[in-house]
LOROVEX-664262 format. One record per residue: residue in three letters; residue number from 0; x, y, z of N, C-alpha, C in turn. Coordinates in Angstrom, 3 decimals, always signed. Each point is the difference from the previous one (the first is absolute). Layout:
! LOROVEX-664262
     r     k         nu         nv         nw        cau        cav        caw         cu         cv         cw
   ALA   NUM          X          Y          Z          X          Y          Z          X          Y          Z
...
This chain:
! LOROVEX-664262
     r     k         nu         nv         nw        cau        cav        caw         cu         cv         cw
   UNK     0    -46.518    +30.653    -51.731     -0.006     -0.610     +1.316     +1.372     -0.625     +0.254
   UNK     1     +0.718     +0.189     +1.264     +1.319     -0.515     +0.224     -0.273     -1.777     +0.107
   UNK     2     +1.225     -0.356     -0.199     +0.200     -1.314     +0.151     +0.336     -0.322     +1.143
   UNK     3     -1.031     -0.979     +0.725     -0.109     -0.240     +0.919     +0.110     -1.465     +0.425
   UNK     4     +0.939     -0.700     -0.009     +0.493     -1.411     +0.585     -0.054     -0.259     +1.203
   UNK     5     +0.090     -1.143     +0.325     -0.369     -0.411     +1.605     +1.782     -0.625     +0.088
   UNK     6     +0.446     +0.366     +0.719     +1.372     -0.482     +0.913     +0.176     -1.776     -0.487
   UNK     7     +1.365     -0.130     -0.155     +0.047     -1.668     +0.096     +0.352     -0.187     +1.134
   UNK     8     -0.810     -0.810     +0.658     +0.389     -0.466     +1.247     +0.702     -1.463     +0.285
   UNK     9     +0.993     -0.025     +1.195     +0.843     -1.040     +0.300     -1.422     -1.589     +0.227
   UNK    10     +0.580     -0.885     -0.348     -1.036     -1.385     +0.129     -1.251     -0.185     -0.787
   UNK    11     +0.273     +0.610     -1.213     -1.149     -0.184     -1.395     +0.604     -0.306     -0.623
   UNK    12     -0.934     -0.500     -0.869     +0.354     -0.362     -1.789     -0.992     +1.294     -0.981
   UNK    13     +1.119     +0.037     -0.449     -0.536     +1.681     -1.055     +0.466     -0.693     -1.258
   UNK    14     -0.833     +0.725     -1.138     +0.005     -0.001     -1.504     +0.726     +1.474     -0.315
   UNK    15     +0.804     -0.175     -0.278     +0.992     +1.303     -0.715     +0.107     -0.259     -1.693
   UNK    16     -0.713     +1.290     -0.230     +0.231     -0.013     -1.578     +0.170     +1.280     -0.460
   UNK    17     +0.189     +0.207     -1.224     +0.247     +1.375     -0.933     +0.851     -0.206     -0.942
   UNK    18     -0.497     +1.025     -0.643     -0.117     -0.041     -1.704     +0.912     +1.309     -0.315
   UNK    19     +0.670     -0.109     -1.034     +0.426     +1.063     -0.713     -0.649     +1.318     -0.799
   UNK    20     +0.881     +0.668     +0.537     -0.385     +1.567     -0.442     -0.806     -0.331     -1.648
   UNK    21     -0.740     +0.834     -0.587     -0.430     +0.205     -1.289     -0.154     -1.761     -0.681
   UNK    22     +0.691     +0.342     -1.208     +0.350     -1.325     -0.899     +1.248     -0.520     +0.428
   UNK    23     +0.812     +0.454     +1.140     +1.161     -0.642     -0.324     +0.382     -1.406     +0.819
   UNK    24     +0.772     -0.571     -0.076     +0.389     -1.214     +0.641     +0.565     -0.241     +1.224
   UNK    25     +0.089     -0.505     +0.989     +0.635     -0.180     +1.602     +1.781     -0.826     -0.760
   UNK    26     -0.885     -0.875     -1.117     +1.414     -0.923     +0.172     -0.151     -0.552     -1.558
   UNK    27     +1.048     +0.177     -0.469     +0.807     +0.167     -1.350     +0.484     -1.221     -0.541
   UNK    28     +0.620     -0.323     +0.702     +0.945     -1.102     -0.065     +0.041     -0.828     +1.313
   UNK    29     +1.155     -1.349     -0.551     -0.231     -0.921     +0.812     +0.633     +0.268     +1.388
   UNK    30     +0.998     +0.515     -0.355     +1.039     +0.836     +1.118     -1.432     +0.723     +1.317
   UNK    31     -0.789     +0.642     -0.785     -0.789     +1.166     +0.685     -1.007     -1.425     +1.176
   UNK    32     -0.139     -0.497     -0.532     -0.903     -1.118     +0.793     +0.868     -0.571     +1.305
   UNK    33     +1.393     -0.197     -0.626     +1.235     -0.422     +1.315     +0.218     +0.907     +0.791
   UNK    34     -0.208     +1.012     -0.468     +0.708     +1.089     +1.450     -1.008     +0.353     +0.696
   UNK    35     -1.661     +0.231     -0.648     -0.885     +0.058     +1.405     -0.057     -0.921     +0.673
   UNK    36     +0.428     -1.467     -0.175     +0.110     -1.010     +0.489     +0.588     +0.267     +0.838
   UNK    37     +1.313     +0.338     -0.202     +1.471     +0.512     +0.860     -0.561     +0.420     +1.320
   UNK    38     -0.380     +1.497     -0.580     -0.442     +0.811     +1.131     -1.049     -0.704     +0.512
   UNK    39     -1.211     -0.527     -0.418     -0.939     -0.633     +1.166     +0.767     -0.776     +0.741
   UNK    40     +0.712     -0.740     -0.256     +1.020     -0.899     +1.127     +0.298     +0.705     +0.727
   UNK    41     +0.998     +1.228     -0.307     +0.638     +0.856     +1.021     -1.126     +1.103     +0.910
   UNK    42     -0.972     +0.353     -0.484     -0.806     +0.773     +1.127     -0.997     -0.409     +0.433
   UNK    43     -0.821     -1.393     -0.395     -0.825     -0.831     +0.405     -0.141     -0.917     +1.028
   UNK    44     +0.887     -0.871     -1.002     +0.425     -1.837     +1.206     -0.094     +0.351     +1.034
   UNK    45     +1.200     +1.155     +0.422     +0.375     -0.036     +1.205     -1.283     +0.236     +1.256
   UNK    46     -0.683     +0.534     -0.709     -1.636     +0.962     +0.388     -1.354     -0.876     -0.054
   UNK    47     -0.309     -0.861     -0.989     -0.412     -0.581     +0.283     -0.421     -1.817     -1.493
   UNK    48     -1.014     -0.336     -0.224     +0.339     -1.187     -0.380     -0.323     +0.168     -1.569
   UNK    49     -0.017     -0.747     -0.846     -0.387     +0.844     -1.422     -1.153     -1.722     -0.552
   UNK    50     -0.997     +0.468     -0.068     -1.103     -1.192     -0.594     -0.228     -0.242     -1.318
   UNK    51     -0.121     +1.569     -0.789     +0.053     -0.595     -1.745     +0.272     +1.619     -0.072
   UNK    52     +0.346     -0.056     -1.639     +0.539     +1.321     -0.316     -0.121     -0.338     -1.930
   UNK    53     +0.011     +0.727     -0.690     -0.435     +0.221     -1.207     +0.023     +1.103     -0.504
   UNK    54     +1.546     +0.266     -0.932     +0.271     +0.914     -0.066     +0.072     +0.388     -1.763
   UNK    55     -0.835     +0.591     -0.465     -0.375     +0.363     -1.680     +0.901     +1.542     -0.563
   UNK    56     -0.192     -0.311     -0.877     +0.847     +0.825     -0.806     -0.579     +1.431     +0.829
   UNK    57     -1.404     +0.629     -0.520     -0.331     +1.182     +1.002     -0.796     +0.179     +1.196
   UNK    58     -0.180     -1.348     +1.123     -0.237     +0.172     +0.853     +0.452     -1.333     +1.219
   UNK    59     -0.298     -0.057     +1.014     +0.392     -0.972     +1.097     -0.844     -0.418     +0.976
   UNK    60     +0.003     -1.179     +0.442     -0.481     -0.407     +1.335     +0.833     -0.803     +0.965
   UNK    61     -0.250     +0.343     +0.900     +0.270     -0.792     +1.118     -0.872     -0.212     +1.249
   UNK    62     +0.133     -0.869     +0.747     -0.550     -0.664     +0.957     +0.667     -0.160     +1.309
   UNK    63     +0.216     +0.824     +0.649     +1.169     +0.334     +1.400     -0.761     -0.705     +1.635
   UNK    64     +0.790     -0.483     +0.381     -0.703     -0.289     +1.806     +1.416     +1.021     +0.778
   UNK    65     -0.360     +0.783     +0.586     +1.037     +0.745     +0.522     -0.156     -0.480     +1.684
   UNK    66     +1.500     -0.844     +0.428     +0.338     -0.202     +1.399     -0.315     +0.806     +0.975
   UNK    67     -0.343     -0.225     +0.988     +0.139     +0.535     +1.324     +0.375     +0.644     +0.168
   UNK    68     -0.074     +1.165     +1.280     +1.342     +1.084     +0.181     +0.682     -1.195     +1.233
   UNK    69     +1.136     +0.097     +0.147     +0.831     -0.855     +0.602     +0.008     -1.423     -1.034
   UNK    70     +0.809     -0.024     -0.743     +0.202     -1.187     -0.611     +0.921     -0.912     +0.272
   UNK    71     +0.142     -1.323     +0.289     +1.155     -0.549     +0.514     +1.765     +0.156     -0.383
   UNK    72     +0.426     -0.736     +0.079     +1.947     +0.447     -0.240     +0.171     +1.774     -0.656
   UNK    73     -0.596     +0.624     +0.951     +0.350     +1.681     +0.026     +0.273     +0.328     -1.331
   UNK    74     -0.960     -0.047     -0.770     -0.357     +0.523     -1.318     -1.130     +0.750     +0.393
   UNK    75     +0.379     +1.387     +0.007     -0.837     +1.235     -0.187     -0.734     -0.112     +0.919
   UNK    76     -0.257     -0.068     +1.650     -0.790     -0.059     +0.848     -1.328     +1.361     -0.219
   UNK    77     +0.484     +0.665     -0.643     -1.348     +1.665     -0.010     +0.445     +0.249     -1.744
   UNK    78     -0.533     -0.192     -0.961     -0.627     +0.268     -1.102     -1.202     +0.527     -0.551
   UNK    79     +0.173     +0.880     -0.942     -0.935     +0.890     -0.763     -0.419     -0.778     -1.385
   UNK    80     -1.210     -1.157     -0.553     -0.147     -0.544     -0.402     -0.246     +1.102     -1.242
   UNK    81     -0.632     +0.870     -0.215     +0.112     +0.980     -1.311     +1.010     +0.466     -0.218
   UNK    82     +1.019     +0.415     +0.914     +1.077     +0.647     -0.056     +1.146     -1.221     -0.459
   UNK    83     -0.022     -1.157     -0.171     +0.563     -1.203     -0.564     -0.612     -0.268     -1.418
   UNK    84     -1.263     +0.451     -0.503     -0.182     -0.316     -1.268     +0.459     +1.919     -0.772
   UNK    85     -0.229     +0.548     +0.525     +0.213     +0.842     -0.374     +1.738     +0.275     -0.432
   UNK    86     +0.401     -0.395     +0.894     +1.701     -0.136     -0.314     +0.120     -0.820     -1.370
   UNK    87     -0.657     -1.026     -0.200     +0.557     -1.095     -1.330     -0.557     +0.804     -0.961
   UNK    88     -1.311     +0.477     -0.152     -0.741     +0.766     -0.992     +0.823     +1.119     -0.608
   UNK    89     +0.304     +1.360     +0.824     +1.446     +0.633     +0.237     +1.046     -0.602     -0.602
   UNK    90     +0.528     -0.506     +0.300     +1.250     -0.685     -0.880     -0.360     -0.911     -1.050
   UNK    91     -0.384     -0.687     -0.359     -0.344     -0.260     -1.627     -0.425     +1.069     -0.947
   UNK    92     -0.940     +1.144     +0.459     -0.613     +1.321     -0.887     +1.919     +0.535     +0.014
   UNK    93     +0.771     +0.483     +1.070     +0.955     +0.640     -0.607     +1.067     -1.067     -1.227
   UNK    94     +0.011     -1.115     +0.668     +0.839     -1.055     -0.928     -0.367     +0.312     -1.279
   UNK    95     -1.427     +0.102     -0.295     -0.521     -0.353     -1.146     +0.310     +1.361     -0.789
   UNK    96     -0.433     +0.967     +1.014     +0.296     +1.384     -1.134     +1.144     +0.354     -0.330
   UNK    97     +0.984     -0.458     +0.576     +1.603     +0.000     +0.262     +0.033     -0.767     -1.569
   UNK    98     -0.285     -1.412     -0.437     +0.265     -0.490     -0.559     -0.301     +0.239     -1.435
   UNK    99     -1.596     +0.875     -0.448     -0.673     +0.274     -0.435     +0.143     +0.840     -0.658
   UNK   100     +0.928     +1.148     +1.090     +0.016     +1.402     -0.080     -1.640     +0.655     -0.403
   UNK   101     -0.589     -0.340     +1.290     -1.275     +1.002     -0.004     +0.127     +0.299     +1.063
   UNK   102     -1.240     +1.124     +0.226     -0.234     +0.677     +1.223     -1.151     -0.143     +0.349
   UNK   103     -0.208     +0.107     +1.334     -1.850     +0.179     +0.737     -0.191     -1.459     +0.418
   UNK   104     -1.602     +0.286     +0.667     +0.073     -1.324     +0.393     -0.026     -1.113     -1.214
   UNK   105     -0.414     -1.165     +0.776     +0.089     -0.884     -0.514     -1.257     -0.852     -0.191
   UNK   106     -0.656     +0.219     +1.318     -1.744     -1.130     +0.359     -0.610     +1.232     +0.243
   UNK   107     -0.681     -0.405     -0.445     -1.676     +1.013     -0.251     -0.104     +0.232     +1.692
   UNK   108     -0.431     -0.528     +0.644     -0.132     +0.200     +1.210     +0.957     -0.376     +1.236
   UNK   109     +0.160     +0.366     +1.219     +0.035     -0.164     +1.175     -0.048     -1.565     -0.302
   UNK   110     +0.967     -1.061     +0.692     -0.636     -1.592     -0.578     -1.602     -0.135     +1.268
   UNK   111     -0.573     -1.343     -1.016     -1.339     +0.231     +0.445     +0.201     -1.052     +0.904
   UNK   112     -1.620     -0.450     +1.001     +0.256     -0.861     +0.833     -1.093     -0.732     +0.201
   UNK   113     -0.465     -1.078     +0.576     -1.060     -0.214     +0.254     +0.338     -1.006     +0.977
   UNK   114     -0.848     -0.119     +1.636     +0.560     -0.848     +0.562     -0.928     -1.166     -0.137
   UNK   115     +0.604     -1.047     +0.325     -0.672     -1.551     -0.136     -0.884     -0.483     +1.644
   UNK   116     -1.067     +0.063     -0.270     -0.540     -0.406     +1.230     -0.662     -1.061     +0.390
   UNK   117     -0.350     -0.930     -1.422     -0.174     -1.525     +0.882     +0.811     -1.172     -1.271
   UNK   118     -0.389     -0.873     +0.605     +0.901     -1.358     -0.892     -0.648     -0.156     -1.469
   UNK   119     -1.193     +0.640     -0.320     -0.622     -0.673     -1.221     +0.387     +0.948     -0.650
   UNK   120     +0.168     +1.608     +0.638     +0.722     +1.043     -1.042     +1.240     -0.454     -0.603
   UNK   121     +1.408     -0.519     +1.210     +1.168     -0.031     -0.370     +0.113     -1.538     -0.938
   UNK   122     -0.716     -0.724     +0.004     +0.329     -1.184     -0.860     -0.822     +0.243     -1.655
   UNK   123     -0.959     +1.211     -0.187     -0.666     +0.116     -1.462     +1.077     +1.373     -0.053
   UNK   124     +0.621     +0.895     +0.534     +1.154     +0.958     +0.046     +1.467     -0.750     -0.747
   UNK   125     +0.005     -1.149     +0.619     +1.514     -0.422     -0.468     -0.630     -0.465     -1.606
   UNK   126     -0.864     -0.578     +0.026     -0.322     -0.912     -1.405     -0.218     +1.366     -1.249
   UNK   127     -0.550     +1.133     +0.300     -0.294     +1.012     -0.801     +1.806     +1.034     -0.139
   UNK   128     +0.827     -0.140     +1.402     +1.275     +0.660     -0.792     +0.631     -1.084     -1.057
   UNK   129     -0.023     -1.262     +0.962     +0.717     -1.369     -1.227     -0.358     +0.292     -1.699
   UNK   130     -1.399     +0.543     +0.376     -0.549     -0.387     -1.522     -0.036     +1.299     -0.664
   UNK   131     +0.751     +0.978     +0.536     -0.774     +1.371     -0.444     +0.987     +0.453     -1.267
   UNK   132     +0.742     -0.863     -0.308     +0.555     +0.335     -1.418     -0.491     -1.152     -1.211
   UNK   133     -0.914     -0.473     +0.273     -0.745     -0.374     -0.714     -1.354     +0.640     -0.188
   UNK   134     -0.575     +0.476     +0.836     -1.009     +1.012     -0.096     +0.137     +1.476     -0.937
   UNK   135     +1.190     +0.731     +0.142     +0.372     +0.984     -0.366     +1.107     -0.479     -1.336
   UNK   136     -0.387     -1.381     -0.443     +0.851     -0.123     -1.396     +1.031     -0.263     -0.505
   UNK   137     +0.763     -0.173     +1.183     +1.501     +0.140     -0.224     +0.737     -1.553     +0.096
   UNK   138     -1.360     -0.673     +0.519     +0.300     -1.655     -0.312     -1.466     -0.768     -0.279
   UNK   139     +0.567     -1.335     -0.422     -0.701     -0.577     -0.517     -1.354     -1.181     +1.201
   UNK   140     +1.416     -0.089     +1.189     -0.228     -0.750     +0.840     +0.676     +0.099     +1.136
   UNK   141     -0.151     +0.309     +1.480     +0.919     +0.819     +1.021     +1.278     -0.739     -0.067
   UNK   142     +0.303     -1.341     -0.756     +1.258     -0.568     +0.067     +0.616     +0.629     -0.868
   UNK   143     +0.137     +0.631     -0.746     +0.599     -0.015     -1.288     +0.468     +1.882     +0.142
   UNK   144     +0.193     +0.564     +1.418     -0.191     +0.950     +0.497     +1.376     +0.191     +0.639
   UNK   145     +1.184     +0.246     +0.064     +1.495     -0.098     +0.477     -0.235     +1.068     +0.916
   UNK   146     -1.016     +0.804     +0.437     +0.236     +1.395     +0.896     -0.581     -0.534     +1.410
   UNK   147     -0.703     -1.002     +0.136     -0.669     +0.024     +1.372     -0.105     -1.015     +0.797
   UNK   148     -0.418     -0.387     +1.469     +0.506     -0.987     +0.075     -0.626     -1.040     -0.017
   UNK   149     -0.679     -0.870     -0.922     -0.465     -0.684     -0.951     +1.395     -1.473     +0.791
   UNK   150     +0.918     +0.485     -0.804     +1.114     -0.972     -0.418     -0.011     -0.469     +1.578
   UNK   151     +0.246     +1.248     +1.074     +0.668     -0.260     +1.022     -0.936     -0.347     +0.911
   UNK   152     -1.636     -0.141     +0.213     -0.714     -1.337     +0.472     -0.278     -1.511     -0.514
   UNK   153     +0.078     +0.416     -1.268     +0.262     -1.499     -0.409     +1.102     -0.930     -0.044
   UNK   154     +1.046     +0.480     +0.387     +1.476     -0.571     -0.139     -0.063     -0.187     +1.385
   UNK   155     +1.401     -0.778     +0.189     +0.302     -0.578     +1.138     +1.599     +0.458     +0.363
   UNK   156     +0.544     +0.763     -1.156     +1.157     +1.110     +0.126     +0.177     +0.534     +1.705
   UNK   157     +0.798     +1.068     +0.519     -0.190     +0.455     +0.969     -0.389     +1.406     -0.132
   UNK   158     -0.681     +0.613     +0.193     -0.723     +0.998     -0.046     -0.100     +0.923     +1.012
   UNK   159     -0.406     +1.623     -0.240     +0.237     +0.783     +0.980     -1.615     +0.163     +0.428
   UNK   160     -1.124     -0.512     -0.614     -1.076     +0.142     -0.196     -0.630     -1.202     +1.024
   UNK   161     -0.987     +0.570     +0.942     -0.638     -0.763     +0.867     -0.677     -1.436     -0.875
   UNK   162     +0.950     -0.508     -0.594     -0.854     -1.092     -0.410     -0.830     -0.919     +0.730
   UNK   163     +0.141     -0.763     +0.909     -0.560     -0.591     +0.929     -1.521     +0.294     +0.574
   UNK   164     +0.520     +1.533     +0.154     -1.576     +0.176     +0.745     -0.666     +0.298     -1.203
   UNK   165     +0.441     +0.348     -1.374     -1.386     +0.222     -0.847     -0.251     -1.363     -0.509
   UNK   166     +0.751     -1.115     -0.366     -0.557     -0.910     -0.350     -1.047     -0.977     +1.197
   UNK   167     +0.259     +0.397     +1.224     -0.669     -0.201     +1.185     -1.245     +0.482     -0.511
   UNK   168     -0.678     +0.887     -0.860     -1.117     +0.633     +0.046     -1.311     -0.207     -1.132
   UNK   169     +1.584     -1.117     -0.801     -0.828     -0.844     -0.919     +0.094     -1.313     -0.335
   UNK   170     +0.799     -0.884     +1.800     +0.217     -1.215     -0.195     +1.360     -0.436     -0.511
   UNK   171     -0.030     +0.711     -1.391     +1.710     -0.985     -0.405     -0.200     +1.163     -1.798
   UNK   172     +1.213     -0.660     -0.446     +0.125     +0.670     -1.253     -0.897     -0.476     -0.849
   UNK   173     -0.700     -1.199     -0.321     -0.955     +0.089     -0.723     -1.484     +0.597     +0.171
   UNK   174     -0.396     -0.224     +1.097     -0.939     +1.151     +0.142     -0.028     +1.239     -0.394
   UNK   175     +1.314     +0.635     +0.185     +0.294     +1.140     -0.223     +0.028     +0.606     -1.631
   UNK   176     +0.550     -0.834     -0.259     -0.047     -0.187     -1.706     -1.233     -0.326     -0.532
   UNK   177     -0.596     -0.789     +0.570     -1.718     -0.115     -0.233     -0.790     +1.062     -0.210
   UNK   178     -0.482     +1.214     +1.586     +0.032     +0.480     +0.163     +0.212     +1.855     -0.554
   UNK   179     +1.235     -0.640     -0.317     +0.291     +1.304     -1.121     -0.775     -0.154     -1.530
   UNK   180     +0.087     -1.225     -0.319     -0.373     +0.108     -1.434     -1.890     -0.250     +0.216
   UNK   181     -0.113     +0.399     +0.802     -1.859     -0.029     -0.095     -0.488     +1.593     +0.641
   UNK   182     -1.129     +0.194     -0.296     -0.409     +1.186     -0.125     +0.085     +0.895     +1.487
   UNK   183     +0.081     +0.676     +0.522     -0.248     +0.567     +1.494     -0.313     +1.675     -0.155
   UNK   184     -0.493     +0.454     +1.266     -0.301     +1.272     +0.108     +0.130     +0.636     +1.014
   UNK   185     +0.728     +1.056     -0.100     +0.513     +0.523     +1.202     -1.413     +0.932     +0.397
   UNK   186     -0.274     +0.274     +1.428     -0.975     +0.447     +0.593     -0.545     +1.742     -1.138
   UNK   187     -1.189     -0.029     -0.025     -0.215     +0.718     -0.946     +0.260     +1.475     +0.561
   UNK   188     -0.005     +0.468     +1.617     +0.563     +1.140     -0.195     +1.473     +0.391     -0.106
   UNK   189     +0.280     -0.841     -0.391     +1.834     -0.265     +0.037     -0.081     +0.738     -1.585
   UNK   190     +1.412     +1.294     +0.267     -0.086     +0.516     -1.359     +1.543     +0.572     +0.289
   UNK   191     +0.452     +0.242     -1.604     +1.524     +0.229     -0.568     +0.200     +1.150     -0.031
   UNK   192     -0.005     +1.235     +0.701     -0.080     +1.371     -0.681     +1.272     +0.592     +0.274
């Protein structure tokens, strides 16, 4: 059966994730974690706002609200919101094979999507990417986690990450931290495939 995705559309919040081909890894090294960084800055920001992101050795999440078409100070008035993730995805797979020296793709799939449609999804959504390298092993505790942005809602740093409005969604940083470290469940037909 073909793969069949639904369009990202302008003025949502979507869950973008995917995983690496077979056994192998998205990101290697520490370097490999900075430059998708890079590129999400460069084909994202501009597009739209970034809420949490959590990025593991062989797979990723993120949490996107994509702007308006007409966005203010004439940044990109008509944008293709897939055609902007698709560009960063694209250029990290060649970076990487460049660097690697491999060939083929890189993510198992097409990146995946899921859009966010009310407030109780997107606030147990952010707490499950925060925490999702603790789930899958790779930490002990979502702090102790250097890939996601963990650091960059709890800090008071300046950040490229909508901090404001997600801590808006749980009061303040201790809630949030609360919150994370107690049990939650994302809606049960909600699934990773």
């Amino acid at each position: 059966m073909p793969d069949i995705l639904e369009p990202v559309e302008h003025g949502n919040y979507y869950h973008i994730y995917n995983h690496a081909i077979g056994n192998e890894n998205l990101f290697v090294c520490n370097d490999n974690y900075l430059y998708f960084l890079t590129l999400l800055k460069k084909h994202l920001v501009p597009y739209s706002k970034i809420l949490s992101y959590n990025l593991m050795p062989n797979h990723f999440h993120l949490l996107l609200r994509f702007h308006d078409i007409g966005m203010p100070d004439g940044i990109a008035k008509n944008y293709n919101c897939s055609i902007q993730l698709s560009k960063l995805f694209n250029a990290y797979s060649q970076a990487y094979n460049k660097k690697y020296h491999r060939r083929g793709s890189l993510f198992i799939h097409k990146f995946r999507r899921k859009k966010v449609t009310n407030e109780f999804f997107l606030r147990n959504l952010i707490l499950y990417i925060n925490n999702n390298s603790v789930h899958h092993g790779f930490s002990n505790k979502a702090h102790e986690w250097a890939h996601s942005s963990f650091a960059s809602i709890t800090s008071s740093k300046p950040t490229l990450l909508d901090r404001d409005f997600v801590l808006s969604l749980f009061d303040d940083v201790e809630n949030f931290v609360f919150c994370l470290n107690k049990d939650f469940e994302l809606d049960n037909s909600y699934t990773f495939e």
